[in-house]
C-alpha positions as a Markdown table, in Angstrom:
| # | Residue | x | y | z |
|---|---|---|---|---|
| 1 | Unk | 14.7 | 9.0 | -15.4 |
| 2 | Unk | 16.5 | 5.5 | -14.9 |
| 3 | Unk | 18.8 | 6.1 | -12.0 |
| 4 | Unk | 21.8 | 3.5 | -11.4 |
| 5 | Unk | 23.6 | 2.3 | -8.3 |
| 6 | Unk | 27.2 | 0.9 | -8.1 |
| 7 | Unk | 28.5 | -2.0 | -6.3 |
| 8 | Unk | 32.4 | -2.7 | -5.8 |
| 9 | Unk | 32.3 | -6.3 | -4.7 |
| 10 | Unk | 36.0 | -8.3 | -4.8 |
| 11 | Unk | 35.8 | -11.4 | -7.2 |
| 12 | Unk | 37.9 | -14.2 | -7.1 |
| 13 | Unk | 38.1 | -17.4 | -7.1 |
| 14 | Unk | 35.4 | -20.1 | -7.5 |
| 15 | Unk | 33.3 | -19.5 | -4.4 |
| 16 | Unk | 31.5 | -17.0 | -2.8 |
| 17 | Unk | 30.9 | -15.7 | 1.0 |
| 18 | Unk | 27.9 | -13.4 | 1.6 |
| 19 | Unk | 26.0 | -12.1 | 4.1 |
| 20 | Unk | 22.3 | -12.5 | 4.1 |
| 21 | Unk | 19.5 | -11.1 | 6.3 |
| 22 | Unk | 18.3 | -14.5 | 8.3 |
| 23 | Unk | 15.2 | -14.8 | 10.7 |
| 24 | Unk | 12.8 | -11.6 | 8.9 |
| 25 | Unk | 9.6 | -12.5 | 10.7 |
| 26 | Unk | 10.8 | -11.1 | 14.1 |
| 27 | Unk | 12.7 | -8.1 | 13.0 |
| 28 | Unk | 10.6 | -5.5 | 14.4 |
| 29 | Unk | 12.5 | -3.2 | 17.3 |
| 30 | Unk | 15.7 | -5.1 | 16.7 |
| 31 | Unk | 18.3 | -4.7 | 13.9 |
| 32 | Unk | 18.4 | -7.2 | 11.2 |
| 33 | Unk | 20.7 | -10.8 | 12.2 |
| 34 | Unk | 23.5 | -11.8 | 9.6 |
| 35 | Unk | 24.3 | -15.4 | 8.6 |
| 36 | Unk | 27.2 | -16.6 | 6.2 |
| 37 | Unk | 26.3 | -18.8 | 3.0 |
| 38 | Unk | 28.3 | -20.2 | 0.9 |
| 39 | Unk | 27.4 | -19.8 | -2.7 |
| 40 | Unk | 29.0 | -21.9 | -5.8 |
| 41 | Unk | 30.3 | -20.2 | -8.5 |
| 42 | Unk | 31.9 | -16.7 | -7.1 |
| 43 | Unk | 33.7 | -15.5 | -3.9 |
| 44 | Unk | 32.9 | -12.3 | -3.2 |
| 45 | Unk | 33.8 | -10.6 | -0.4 |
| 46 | Unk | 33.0 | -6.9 | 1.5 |
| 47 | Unk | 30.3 | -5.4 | -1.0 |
| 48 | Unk | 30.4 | -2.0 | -0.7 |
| 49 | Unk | 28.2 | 1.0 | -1.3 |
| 50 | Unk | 29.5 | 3.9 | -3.7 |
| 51 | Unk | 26.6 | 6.1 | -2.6 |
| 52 | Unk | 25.8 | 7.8 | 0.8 |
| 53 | Unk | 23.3 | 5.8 | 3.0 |
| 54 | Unk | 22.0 | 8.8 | 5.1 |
| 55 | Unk | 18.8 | 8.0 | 3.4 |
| 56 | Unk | 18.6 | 4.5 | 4.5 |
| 57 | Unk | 19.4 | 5.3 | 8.2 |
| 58 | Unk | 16.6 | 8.6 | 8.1 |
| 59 | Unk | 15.1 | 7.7 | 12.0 |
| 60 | Unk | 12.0 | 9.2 | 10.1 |
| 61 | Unk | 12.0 | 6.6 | 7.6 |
| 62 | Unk | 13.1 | 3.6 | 10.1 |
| 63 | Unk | 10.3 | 4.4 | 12.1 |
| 64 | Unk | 7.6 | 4.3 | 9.1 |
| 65 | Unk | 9.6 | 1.1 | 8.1 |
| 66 | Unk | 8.8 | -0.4 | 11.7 |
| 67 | Unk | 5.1 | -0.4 | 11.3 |
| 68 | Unk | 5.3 | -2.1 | 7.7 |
| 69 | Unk | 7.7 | -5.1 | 9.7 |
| 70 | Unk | 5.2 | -8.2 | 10.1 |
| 71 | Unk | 4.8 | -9.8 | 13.5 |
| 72 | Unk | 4.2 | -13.0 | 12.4 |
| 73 | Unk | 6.6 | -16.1 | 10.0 |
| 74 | Unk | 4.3 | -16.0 | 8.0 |
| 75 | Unk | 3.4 | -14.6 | 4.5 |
| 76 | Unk | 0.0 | -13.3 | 4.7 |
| 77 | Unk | -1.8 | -15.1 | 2.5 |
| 78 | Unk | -3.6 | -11.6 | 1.2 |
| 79 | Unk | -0.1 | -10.5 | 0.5 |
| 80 | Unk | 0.9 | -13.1 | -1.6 |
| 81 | Unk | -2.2 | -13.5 | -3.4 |
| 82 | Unk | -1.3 | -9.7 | -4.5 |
| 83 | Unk | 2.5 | -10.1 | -5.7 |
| 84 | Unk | 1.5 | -13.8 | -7.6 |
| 85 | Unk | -1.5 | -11.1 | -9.1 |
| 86 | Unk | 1.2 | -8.6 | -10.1 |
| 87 | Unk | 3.6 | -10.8 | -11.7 |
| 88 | Unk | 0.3 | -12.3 | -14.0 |
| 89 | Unk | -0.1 | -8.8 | -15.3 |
| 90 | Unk | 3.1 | -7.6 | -15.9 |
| 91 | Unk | 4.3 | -11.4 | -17.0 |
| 92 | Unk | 7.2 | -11.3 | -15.1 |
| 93 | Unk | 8.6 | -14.8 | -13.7 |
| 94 | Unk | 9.5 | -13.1 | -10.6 |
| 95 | Unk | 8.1 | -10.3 | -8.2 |
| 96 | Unk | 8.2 | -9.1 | -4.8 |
| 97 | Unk | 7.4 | -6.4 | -2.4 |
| 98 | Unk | 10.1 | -5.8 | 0.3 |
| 99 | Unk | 10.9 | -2.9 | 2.8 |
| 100 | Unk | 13.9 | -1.6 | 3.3 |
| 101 | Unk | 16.4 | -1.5 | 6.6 |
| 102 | Unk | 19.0 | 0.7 | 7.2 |
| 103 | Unk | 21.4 | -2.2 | 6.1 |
| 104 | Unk | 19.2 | -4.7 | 4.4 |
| 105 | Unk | 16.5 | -5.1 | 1.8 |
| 106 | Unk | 13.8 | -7.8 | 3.5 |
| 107 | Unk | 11.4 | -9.6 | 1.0 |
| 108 | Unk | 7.8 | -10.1 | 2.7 |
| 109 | Unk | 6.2 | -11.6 | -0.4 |
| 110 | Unk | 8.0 | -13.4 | -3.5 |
| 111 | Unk | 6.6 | -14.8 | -6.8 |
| 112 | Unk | 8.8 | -17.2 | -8.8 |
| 113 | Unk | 11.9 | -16.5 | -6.1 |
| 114 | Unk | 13.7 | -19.8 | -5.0 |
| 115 | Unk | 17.2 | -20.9 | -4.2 |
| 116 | Unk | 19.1 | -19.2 | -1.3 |
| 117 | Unk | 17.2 | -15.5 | -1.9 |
| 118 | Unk | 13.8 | -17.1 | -0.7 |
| 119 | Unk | 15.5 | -19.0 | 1.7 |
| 120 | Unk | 17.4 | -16.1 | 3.6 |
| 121 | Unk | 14.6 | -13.9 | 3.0 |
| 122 | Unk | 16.3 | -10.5 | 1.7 |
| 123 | Unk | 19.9 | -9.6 | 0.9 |
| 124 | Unk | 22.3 | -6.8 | 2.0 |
| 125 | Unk | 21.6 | -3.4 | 1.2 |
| 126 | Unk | 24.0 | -2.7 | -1.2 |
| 127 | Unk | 22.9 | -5.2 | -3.1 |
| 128 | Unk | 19.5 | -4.6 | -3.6 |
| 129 | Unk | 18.0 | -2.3 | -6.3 |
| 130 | Unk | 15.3 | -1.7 | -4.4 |
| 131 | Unk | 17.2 | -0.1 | -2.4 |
| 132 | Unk | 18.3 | 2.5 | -5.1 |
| 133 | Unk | 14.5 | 2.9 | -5.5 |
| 134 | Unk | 14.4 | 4.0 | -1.8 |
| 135 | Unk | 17.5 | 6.2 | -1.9 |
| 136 | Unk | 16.3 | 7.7 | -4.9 |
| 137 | Unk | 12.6 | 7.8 | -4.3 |
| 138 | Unk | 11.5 | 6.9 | -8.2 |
| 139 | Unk | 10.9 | 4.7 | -10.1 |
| 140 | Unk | 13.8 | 2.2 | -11.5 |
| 141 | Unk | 13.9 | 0.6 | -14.8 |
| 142 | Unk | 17.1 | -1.5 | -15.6 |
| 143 | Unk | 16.7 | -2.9 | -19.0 |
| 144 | Unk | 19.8 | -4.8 | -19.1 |
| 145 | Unk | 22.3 | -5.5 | -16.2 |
| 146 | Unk | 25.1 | -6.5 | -18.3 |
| 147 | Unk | 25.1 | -3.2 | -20.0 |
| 148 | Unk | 25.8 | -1.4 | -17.0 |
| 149 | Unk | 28.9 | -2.0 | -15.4 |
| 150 | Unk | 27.5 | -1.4 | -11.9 |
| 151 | Unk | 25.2 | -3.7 | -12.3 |
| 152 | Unk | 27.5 | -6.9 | -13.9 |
| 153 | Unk | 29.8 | -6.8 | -10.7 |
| 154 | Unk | 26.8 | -6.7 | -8.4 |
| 155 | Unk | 26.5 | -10.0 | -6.3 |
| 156 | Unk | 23.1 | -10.7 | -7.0 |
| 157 | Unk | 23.5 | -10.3 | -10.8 |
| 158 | Unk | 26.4 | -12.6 | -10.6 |
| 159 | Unk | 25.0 | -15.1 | -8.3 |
| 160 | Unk | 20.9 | -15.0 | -9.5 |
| 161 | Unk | 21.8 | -14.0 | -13.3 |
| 162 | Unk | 18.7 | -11.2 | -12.8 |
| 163 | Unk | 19.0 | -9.3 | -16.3 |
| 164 | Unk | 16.6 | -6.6 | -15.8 |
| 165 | Unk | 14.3 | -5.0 | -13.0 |
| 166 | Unk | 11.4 | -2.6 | -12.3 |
| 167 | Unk | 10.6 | -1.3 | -9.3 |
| 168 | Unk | 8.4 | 2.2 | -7.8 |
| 169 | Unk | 9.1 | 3.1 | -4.4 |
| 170 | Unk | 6.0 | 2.0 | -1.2 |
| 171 | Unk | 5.5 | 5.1 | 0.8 |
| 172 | Unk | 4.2 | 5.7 | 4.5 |
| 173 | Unk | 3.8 | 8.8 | 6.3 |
| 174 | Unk | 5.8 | 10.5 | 3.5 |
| 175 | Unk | 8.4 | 8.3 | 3.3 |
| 176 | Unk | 10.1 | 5.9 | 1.0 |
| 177 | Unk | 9.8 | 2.1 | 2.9 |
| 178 | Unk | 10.0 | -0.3 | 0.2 |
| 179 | Unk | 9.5 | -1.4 | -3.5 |
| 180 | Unk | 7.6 | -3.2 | -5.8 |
| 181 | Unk | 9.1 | -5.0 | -8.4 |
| 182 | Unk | 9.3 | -7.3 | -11.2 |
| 183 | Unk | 12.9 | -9.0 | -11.7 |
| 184 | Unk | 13.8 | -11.5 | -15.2 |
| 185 | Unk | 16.5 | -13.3 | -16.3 |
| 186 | Unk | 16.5 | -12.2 | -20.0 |
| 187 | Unk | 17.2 | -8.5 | -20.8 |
| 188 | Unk | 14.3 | -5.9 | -22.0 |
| 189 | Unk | 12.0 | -7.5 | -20.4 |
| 190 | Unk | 10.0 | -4.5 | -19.1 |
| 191 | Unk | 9.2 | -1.2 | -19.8 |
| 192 | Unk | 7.8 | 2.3 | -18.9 |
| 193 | Unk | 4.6 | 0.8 | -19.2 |
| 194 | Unk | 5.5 | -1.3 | -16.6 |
| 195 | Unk | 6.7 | 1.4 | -14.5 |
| 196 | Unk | 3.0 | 2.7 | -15.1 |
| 197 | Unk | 1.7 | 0.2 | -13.9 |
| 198 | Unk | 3.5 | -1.0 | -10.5 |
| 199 | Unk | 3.4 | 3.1 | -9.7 |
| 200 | Unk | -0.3 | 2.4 | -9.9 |
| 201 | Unk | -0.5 | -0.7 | -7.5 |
| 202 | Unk | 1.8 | 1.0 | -5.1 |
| 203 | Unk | -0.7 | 2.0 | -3.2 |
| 204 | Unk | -2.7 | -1.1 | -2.7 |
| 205 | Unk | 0.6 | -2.7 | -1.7 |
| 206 | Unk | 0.8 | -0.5 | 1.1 |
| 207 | Unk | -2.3 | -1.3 | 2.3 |
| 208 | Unk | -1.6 | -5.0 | 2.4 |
| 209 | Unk | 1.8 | -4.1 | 4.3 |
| 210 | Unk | -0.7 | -2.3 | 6.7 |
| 211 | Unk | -2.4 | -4.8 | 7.4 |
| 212 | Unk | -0.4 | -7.9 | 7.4 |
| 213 | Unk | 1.3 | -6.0 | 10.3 |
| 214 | Unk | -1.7 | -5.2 | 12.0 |
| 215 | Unk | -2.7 | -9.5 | 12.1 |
């Protein structure tokens, strides 16, 4: 089952104003810190969320989140050897594991991400289909964001041009922390099979969370 979630950003204009997650290496105990960017190309302004969030702000899910959140700047080296692994299997040009805040989505290891995403290390919530994964708990497969209407008015569609997505949801302690997932810029680029196979590596993912949070 492919389950969708809706953004309702306001476009106009030739410039855009977004919030981004800023500073993820310290984030544990504290809530995420917000800084403004300016992006070329869109304005967009006051994303919002068509779904409830009472899943995101679970104090049982928070608290399994908190262990996952590194000490450390630093991308453990483990860690990234993983996701650059993952995207060589599936052949995706971009991957990353991230975990999930009540309000944001933070990215603790990237393959192929560059431009402001790496740089503020996450995005809002509401953008984020990993955070539908979360919501959801299952497995997401967007084949094509420009055939879904929720998807084209999303920010990070319109800003990073991502055409489709696959993602499974990490677990800890019976709860739904994070994602893995492989993003493209050209449509039908994954599959099921795909699905398959990041359910599969799930696991080992959460074992590098583990213990890039225990350094």
């Amino acid at each position: 089952m492919v389950f969708v979630a809706s953004w309702s950003p306001v476009v106009v204009g030739c410039r855009a104003t977004v919030l981004l997650p800023f500073g993820t290496g310290a984030l544990a105990g504290t809530r995420i810190a917000w800084e403004i960017l300016d992006v070329e190309g869109f304005m967009v302004t006051s994303p919002c969320y068509d779904t409830p969030m009472d899943v995101l702000v679970d104090p049982r899910r928070l608290t399994a989140v908190a262990q996952l959140l590194p000490r450390g700047e630093d991308v453990s080296p483990v860690l990234q050897r993983f996701i650059d692994e993952v995207a060589g299997l599936l052949r995706a040009p971009c991957a990353g594991v991230s975990l999930i805040l009540d309000d944001a989505g933070v990215l603790l290891a990237t393959h192929g991400v560059g431009g402001w995403l790496a740089e503020a290390g996450g995005m809002p919530a509401q953008w984020a289909p990993c955070a539908t994964v979360v919501r959801q708990d299952a497995p997401l497969l967007i084949v094509d964001t420009h055939d879904d209407p929720a998807h084209t008015t999303n920010p990070l569609v319109m800003i990073t041009g991502v055409r489709s997505y696959a993602g499974v949801p990490l677990h800890l302690d019976g709860q739904a922390v994070g994602s893995l997932c492989v993003l493209a810029a050209e449509p039908g680029r994954f599959t099921h099979a795909d699905l398959d196979t990041l359910i599969s590596l799930a696991p080992r993912a959460v074992a590098l969370l583990q213990q890039a949070a225990g350094d």
